[in-house]
MOPAC internal coordinates of N, CA, C and O (Angstrom, degrees):
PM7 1SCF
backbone

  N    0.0000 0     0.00 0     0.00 0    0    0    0
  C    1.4777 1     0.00 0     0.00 0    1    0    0
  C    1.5274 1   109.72 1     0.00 0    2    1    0
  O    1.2310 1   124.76 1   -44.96 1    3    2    1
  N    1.6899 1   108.46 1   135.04 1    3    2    1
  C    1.4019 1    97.50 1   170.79 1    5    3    2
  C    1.5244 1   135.43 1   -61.09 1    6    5    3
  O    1.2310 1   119.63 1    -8.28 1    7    6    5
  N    1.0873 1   118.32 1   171.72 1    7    6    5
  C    1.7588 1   112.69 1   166.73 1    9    7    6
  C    1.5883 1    99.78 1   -88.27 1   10    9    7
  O    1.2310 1   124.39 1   -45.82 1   11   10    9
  N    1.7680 1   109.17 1   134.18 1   11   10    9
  C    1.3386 1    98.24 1   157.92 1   13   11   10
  C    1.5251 1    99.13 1  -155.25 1   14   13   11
  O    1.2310 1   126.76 1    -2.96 1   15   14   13
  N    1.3189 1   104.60 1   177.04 1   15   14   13
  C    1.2633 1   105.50 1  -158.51 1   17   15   14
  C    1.4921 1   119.52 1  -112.84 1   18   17   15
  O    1.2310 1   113.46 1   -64.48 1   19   18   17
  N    1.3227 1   129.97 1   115.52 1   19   18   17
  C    1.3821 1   121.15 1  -155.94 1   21   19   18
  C    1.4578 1    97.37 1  -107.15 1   22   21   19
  O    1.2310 1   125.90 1   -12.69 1   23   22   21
  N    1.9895 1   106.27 1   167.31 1   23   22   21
  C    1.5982 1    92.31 1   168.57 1   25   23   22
  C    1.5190 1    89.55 1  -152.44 1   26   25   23
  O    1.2310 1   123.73 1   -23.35 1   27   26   25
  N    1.2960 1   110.45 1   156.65 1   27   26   25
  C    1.6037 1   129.99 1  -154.16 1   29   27   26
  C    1.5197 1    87.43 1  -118.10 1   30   29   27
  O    1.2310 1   122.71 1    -4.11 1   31   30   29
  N    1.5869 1   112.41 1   175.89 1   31   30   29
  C    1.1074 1   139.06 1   145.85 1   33   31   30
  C    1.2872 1   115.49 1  -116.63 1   34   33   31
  O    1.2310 1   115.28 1   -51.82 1   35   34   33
  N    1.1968 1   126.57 1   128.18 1   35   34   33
  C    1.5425 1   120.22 1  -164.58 1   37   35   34
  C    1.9072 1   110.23 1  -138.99 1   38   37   35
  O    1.2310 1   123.19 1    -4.43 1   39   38   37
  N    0.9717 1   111.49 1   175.57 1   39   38   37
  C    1.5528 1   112.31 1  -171.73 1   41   39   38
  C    1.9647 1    95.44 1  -121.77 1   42   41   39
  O    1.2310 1   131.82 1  -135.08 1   43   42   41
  N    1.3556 1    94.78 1    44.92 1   43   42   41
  C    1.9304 1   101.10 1  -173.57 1   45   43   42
  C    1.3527 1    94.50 1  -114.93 1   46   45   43
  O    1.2310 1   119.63 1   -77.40 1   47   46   45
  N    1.5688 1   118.31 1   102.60 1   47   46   45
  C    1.2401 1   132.93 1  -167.55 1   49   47   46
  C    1.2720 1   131.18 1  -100.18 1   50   49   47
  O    1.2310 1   128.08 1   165.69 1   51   50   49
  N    1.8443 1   102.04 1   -14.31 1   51   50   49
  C    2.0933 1   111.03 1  -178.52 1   53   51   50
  C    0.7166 1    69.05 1  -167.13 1   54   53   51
  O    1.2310 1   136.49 1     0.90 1   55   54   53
  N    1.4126 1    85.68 1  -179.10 1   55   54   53
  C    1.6340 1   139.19 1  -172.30 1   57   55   54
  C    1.6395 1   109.71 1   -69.34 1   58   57   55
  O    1.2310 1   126.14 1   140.43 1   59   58   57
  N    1.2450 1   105.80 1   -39.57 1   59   58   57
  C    2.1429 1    84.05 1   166.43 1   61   59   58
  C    1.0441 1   128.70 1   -95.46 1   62   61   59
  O    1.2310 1   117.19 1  -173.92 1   63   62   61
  N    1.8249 1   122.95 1     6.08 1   63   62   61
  C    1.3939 1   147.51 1   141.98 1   65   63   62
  C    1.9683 1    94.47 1   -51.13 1   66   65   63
  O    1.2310 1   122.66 1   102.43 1   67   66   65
  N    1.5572 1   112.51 1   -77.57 1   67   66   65
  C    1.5771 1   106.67 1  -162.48 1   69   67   66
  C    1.5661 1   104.24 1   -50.40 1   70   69   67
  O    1.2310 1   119.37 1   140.61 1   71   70   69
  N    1.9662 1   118.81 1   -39.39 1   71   70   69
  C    1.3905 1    95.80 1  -165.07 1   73   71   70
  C    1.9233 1   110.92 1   -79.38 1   74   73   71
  O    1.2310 1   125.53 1  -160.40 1   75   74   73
  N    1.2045 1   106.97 1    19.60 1   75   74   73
  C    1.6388 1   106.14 1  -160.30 1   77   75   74
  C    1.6620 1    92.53 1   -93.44 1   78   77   75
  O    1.2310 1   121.58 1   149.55 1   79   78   77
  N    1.9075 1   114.59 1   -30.45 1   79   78   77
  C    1.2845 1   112.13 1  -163.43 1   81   79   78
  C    1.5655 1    98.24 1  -112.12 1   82   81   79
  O    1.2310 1   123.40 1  -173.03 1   83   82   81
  N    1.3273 1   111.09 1     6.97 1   83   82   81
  C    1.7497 1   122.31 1   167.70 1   85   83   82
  C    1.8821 1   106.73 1   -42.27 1   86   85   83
  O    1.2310 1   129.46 1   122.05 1   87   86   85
  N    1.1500 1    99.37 1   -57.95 1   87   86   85
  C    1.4476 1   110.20 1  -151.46 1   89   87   86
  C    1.7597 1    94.78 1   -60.73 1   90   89   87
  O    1.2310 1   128.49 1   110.96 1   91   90   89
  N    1.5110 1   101.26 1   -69.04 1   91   90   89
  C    1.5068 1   119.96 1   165.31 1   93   91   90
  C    1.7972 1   118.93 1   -17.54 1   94   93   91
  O    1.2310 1   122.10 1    96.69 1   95   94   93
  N    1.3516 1   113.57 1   -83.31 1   95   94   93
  C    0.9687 1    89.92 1   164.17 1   97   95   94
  C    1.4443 1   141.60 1   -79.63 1   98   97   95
  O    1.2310 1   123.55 1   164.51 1   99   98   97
  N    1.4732 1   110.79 1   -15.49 1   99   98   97
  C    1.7451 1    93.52 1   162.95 1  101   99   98
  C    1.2782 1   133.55 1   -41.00 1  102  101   99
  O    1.2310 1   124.98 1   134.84 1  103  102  101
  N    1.3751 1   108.04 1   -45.16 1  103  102  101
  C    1.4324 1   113.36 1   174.50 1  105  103  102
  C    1.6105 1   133.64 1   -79.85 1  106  105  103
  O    1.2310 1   133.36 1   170.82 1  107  106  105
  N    1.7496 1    91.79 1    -9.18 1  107  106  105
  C    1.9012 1    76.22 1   161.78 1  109  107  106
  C    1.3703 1   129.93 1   -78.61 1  110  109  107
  O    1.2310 1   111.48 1   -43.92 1  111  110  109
  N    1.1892 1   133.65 1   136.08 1  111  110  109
  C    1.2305 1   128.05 1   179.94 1  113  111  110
  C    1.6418 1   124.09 1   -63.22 1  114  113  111
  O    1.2310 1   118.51 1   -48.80 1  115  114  113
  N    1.2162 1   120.45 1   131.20 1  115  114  113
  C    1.1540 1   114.93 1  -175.47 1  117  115  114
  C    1.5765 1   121.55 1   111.44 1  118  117  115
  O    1.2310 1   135.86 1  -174.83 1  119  118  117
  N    1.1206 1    86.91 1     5.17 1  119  118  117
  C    1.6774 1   106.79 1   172.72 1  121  119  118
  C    1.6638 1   120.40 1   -99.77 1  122  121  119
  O    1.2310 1   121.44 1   -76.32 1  123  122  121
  N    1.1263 1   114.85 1   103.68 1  123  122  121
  C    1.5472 1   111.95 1  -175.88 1  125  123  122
  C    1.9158 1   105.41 1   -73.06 1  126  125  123
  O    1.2310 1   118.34 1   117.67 1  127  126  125
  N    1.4890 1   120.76 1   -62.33 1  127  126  125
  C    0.6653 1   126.44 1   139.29 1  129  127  126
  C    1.7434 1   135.79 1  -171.80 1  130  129  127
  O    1.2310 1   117.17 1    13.76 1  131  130  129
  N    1.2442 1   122.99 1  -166.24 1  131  130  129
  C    1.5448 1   102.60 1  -149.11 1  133  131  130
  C    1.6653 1    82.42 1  -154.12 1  134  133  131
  O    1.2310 1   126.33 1   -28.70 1  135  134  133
  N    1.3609 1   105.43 1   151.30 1  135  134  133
  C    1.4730 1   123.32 1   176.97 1  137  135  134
  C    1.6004 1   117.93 1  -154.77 1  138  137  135
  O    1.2310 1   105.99 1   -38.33 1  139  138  137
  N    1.5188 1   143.61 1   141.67 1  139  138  137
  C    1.1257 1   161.80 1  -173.06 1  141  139  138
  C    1.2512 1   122.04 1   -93.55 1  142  141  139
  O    1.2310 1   107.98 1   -64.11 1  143  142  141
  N    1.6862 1   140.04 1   115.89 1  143  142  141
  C    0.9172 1   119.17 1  -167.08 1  145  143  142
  C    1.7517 1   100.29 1  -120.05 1  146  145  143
  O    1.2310 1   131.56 1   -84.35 1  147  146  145
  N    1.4267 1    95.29 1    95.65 1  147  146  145
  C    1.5796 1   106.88 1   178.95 1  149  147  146
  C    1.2341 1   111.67 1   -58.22 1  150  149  147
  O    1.2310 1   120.71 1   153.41 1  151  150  149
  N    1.1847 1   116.25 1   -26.59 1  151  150  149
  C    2.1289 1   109.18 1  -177.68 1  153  151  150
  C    1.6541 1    93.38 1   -65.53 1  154  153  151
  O    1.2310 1   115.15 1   126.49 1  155  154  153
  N    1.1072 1   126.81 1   -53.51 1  155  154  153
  C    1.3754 1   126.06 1  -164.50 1  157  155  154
  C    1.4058 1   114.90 1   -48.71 1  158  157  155
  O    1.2310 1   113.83 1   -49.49 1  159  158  157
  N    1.3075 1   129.27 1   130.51 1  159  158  157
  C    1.7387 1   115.64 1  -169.33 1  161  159  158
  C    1.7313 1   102.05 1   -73.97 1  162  161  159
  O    1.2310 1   126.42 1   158.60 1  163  162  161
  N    1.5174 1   105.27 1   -21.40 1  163  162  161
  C    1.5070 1    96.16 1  -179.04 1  165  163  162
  C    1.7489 1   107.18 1   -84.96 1  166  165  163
  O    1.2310 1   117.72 1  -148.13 1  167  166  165
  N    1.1634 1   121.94 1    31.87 1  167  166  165
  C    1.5803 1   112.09 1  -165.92 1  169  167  166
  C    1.0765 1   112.95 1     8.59 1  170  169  167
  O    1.2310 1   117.19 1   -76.29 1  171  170  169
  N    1.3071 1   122.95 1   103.71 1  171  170  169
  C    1.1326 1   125.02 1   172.12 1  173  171  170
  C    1.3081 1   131.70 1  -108.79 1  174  173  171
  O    1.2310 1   115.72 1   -80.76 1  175  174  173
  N    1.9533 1   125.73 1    99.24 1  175  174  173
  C    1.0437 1   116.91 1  -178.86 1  177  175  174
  C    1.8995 1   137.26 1   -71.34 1  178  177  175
  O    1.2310 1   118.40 1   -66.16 1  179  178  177
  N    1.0783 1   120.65 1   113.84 1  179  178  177
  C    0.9584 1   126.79 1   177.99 1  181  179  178
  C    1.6863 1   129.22 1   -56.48 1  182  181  179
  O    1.2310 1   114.26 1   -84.29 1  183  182  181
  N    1.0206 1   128.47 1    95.71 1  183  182  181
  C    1.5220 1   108.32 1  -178.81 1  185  183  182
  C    2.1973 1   126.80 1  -112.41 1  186  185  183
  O    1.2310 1   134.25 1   -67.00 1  187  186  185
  N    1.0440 1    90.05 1   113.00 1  187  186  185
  C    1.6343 1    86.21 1  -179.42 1  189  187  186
  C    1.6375 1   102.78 1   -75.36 1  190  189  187
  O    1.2310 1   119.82 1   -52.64 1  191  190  189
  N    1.4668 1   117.94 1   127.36 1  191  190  189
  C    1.3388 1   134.51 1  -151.70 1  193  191  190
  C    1.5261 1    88.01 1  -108.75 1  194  193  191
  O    1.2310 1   115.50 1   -49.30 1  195  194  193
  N    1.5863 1   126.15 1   130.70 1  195  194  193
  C    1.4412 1   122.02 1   153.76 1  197  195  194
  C    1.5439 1   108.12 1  -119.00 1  198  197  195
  O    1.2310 1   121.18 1  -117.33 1  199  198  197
  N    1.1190 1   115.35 1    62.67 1  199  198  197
  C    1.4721 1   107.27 1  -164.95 1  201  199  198
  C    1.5989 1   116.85 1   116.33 1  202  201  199
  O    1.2310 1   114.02 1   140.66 1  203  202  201
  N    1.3103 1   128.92 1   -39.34 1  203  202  201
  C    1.4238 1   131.32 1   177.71 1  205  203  202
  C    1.3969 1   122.52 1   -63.82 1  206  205  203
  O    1.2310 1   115.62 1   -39.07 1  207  206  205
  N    1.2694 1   125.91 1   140.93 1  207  206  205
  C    1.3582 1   132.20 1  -156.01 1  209  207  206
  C    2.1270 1    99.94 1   -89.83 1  210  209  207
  O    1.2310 1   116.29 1   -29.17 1  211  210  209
  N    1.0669 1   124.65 1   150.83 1  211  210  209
  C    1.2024 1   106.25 1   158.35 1  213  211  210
  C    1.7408 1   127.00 1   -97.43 1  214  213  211
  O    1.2310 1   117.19 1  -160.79 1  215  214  213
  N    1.3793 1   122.96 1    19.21 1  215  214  213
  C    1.3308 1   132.72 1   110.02 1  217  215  214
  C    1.6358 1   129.41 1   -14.48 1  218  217  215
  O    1.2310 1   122.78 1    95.99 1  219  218  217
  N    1.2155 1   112.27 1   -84.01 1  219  218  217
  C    1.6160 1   154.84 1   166.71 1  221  219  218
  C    1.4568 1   111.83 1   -31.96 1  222  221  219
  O    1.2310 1   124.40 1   119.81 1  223  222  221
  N    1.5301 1   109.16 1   -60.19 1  223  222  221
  C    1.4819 1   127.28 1   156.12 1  225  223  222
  C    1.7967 1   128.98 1   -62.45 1  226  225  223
  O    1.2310 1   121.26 1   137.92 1  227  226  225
  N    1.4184 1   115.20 1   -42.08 1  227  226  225
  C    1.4688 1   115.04 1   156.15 1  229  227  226
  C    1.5364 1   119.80 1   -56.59 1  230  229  227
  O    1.2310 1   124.14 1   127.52 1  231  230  229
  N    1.3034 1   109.66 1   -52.48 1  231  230  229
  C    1.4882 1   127.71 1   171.65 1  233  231  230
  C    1.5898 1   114.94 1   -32.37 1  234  233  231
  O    1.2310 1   128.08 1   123.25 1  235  234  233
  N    1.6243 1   102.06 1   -56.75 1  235  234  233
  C    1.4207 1   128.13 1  -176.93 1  237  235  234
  C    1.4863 1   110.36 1   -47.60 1  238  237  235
  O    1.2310 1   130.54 1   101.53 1  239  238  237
  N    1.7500 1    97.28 1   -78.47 1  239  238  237
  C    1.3214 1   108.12 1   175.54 1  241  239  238
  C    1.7561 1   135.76 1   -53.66 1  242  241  239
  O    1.2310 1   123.05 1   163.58 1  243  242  241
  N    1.5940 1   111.76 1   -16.42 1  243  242  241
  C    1.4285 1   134.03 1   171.87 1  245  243  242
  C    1.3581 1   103.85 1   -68.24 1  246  245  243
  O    1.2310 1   126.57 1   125.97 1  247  246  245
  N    1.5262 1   104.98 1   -54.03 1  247  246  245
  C    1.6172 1   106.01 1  -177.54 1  249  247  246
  C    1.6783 1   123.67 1   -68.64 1  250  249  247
  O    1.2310 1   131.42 1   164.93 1  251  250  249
  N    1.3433 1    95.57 1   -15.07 1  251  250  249
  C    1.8007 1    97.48 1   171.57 1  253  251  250
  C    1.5869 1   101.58 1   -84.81 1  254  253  251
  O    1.2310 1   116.22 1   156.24 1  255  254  253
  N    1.2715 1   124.78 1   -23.76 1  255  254  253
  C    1.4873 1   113.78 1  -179.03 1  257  255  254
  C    1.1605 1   118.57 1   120.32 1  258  257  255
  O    1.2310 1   129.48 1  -155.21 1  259  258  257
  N    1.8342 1    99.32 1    24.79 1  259  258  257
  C    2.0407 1    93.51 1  -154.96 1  261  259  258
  C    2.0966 1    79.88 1  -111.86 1  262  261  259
  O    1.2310 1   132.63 1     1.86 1  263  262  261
  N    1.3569 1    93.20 1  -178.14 1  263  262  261
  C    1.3944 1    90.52 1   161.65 1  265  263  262
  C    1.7290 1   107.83 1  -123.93 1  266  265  263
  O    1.2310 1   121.71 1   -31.84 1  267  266  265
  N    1.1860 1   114.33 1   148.16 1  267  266  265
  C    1.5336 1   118.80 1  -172.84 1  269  267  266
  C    1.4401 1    98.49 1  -132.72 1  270  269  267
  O    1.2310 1   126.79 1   -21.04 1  271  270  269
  N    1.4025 1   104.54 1   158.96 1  271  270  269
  C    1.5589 1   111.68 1   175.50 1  273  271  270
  C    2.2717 1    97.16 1  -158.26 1  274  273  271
  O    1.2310 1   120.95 1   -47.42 1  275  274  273
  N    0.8380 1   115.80 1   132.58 1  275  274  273
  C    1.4175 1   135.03 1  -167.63 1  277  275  274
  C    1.5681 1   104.81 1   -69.03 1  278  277  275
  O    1.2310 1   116.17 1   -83.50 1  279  278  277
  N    1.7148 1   124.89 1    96.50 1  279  278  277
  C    1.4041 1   102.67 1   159.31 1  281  279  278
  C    1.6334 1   134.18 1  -103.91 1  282  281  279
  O    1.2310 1   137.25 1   -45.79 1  283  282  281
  N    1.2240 1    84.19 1   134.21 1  283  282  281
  C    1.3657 1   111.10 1  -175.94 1  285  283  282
  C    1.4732 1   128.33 1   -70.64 1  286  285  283
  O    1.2310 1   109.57 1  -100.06 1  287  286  285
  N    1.3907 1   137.17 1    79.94 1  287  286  285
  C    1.1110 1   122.29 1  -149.92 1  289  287  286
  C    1.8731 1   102.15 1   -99.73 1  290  289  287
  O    1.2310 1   120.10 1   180.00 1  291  290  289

């Protein structure tokens, strides 16, 4: 599978929001890596994909407690 790069809209607002969903996504596989852009009003999480579905990644981030929604550009 290629690498590509997805980006969310998310309700992940600081730094003990990013370290709460740290664990979460570190450990899914298929994540090269991923970053949050709290200045952005849409927080927008960034994810570099090596294999991970963005399924997999909504899933992820739901289960830490965040809310995500898929943008589609």
């Amino acid at each position: 599978m290629e690498n590509k790069t997805f980006k969310f809209k998310t309700n992940i607002n600081c730094g003990g929001c990013i370290k709460a969903v740290t664990p979460h996504l570190s450990k899914t596989e298929g994540i090269d890596e991923w970053n949050v852009d709290t200045n952005n009003p849409d927080k927008i999480l960034t994810v570099q994909s090596n294999g991970v579905s963005e399924e997999k990644i909504i899933e992820t981030v739901k289960k830490a407690g965040y809310k995500i929604a898929p943008i589609h550009s």
